[in-house]
C-alpha positions in Angstrom: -7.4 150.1 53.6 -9.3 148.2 56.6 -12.5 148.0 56.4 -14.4 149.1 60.0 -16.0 146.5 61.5 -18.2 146.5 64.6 -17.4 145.2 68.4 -19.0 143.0 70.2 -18.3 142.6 74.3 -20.1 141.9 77.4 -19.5 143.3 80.4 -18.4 139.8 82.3 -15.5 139.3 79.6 -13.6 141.9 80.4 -11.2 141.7 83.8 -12.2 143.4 86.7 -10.3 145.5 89.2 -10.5 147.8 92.5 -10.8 151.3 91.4 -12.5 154.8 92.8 -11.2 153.7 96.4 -13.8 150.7 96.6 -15.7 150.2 93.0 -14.8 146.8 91.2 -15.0 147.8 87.8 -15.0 145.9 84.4 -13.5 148.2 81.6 -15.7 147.0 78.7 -14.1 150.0 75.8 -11.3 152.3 75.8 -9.0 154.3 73.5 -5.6 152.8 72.4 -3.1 153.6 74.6 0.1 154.4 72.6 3.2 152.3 72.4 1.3 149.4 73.2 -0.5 146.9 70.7 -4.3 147.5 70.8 -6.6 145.1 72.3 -9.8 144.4 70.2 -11.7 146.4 73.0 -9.4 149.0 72.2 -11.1 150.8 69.5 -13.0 154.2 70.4 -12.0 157.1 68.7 -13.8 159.9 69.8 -15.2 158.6 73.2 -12.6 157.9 76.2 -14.0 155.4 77.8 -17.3 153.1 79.0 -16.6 150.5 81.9 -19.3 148.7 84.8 -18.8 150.0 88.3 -20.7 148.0 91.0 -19.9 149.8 94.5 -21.0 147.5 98.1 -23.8 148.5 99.8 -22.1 150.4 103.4 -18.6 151.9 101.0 -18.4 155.1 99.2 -16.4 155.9 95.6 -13.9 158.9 95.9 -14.5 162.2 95.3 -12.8 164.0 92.1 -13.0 165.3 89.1 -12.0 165.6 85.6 -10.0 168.7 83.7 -10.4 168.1 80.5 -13.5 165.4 79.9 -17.0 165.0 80.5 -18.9 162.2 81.9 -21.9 160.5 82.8 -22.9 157.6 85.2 -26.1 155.7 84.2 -27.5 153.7 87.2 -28.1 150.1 86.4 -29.8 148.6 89.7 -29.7 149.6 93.7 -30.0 153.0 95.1 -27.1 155.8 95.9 -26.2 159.4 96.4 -24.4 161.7 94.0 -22.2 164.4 95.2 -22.0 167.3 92.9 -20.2 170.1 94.0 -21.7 170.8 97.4 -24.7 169.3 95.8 -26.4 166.2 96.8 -29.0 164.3 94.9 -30.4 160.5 95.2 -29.9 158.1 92.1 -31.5 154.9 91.4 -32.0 152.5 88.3 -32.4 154.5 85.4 -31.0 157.7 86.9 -28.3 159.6 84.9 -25.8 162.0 86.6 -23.9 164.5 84.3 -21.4 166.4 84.8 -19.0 168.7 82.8 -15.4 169.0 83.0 -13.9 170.4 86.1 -17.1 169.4 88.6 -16.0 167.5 91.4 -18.5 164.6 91.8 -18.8 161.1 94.4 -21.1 158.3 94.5 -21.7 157.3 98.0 -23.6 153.9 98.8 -22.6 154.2 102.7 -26.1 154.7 104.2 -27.2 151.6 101.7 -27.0 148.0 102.1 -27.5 146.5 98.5 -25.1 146.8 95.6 -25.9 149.6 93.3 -24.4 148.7 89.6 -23.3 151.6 87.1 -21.7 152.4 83.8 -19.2 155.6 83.5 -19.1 156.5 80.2 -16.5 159.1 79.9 -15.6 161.6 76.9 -12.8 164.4 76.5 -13.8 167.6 76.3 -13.3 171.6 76.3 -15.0 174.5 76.7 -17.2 176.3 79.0 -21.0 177.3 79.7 -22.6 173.2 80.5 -24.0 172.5 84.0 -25.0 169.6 86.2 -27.2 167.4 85.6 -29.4 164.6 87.4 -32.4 163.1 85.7 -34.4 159.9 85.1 -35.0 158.4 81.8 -38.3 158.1 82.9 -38.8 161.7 83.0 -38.1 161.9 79.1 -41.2 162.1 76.7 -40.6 158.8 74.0 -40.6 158.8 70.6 -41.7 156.4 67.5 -40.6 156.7 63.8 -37.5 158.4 63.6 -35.6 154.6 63.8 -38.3 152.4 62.7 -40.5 150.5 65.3 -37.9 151.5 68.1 -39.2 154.0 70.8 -36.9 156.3 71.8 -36.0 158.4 74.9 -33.8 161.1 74.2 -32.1 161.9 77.7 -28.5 163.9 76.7 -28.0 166.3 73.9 -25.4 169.1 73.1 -25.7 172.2 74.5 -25.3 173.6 71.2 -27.8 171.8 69.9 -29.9 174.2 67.4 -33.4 172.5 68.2 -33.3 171.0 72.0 -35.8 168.2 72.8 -34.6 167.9 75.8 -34.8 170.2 78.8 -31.4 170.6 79.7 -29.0 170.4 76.8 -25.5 169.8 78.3 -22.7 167.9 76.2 -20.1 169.3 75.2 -17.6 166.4 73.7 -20.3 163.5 73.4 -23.4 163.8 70.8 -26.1 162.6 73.0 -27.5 159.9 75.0 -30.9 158.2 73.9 -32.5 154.9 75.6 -34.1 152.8 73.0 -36.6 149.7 73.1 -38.2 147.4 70.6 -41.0 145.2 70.7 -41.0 141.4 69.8 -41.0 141.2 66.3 -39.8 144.6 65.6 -36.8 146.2 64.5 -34.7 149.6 64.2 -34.2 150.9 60.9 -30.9 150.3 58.9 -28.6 153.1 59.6 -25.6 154.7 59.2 -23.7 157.7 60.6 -20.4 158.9 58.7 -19.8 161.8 61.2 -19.7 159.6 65.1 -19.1 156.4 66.1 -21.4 154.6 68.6 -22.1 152.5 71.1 -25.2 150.3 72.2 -25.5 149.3 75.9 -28.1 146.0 75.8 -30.0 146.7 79.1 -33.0 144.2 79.3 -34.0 141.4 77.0 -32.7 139.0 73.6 -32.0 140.4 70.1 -29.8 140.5 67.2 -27.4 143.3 65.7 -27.2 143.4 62.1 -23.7 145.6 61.4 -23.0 145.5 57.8 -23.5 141.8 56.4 -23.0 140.4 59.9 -25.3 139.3 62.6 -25.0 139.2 66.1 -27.4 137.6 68.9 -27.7 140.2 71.9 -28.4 139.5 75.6 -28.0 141.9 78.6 -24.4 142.9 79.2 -23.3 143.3 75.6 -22.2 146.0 73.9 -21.4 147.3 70.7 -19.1 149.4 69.5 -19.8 150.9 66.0 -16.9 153.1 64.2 -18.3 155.6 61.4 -19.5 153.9 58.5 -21.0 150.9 59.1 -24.7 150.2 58.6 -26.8 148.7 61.6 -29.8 147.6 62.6 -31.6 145.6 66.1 -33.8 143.4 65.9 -36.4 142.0 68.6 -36.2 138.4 67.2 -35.5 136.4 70.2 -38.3 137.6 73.5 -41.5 138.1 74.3 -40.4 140.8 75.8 -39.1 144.3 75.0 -35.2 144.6 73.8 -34.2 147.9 75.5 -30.7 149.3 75.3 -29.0 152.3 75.2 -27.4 154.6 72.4 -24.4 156.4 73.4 -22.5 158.9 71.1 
């Protein structure tokens, strides 16, 4: 029996390509594709997919959608807008546009003249009843205690979620979508979920990643993947600064 062991990748190791009519994009996780020996990067189970976008300043993405997943982008740096539907809304760092299966959606940089950087993190899915959604993490009331010194933001959540903190509840495939930080010297507390897998998105700042009896140093960029059952932990052992990252599931 194999033990599960975590992943570790940065965005600038994986190779980039031209996709969405004018996105380069650097597919950082993805599922097995069958008949073909997995890569290491290979390895979500649940989840479909997480990759970097950056879209030029004066281009536009294309305009689809998805029939039988969900998906989110999370704006890393530069300004856009989102179509949704015959919907549009403007997105900038720290932005998060949702939307459920079926919803035609575009990011458009056209009437921009900076880069504006992204992650799609993308997740199959079924069902009916989940609506649109553009927020800020910003907007989002934080939290302390729940995972030891880390504040949390709790920005996604299922829309069957029995007790909502949030105030649109939406997934439907995915478990939720939280934006963490920890100050220097502080940690997370030693965790570990049986029922998801997980992945961390490092978004500012130095750290380590304790995932079992192994430990990893953490810049921005990296990412880790965490299949159910194994223990984990973060660490603000290596800035002044804070350590903030996401926590997608």
């Amino acid at each position: 029996m194999t033990t599960p062991r975590a992943v570790l990748r940065n965005w600038r190791d994986a190779d980039p390509y031209m996709g969405h009519d004018n996105a380069i994009v650097w597919p950082v996780f993805s599922r097995p594709r069958e008949g073909d020996p997995a890569e290491v990067w290979q390895c979500l189970q649940h989840m479909r997919g997480l990759a970097r976008h950056n879209l030029q300043g004066g281009k536009d993405g294309d305009r689809h959608a998805h029939s039988d997943a969900e998906q989110y982008y999370y704006i890393l740096s530069g300004e856009a807008d989102v179509d949704i539907g015959s919907d549009t809304y403007p997105v900038r760092e720290g932005s998060i546009a949702y939307f459920p299966p079926g919803v035609e959606h575009q990011l458009r940089a056209a009437g921009r003249n900076e880069w504006v950087e992204y992650l799609i993190i993308t997740c199959g899915a079924t069902g009916s009843g989940s609506q649109p959604l553009v927020m800020n993490w910003r907007e989002a009331t934080p939290g302390i205690g729940n995972h030891g010194f880390a504040t949390t933001w709790q920005l996604l959540e299922r829309l069957d979620e029995p007790e909502p903190s949030t105030r649109q509840p939406c997934l439907l495939g995915f478990h939720y979508l939280a934006r963490q930080a920890v100050s220097r010297g502080r940690a997370s507390d030693m965790h570990v979920h049986d029922d998801k897998e997980q992945i961390y998105y490092v978004l500012e700042g130095e750290g380590t990643v304790v995932t079992g009896f192994d430990a990893h140093p953490l810049r921005e960029g990296d990412t880790v993947y965490l299949p159910q059952g194994v223990e984990h932990m973060i660490l603000n052992d290596r800035c002044d600064g804070w350590l903030s990252y996401l926590v997608i599931s």
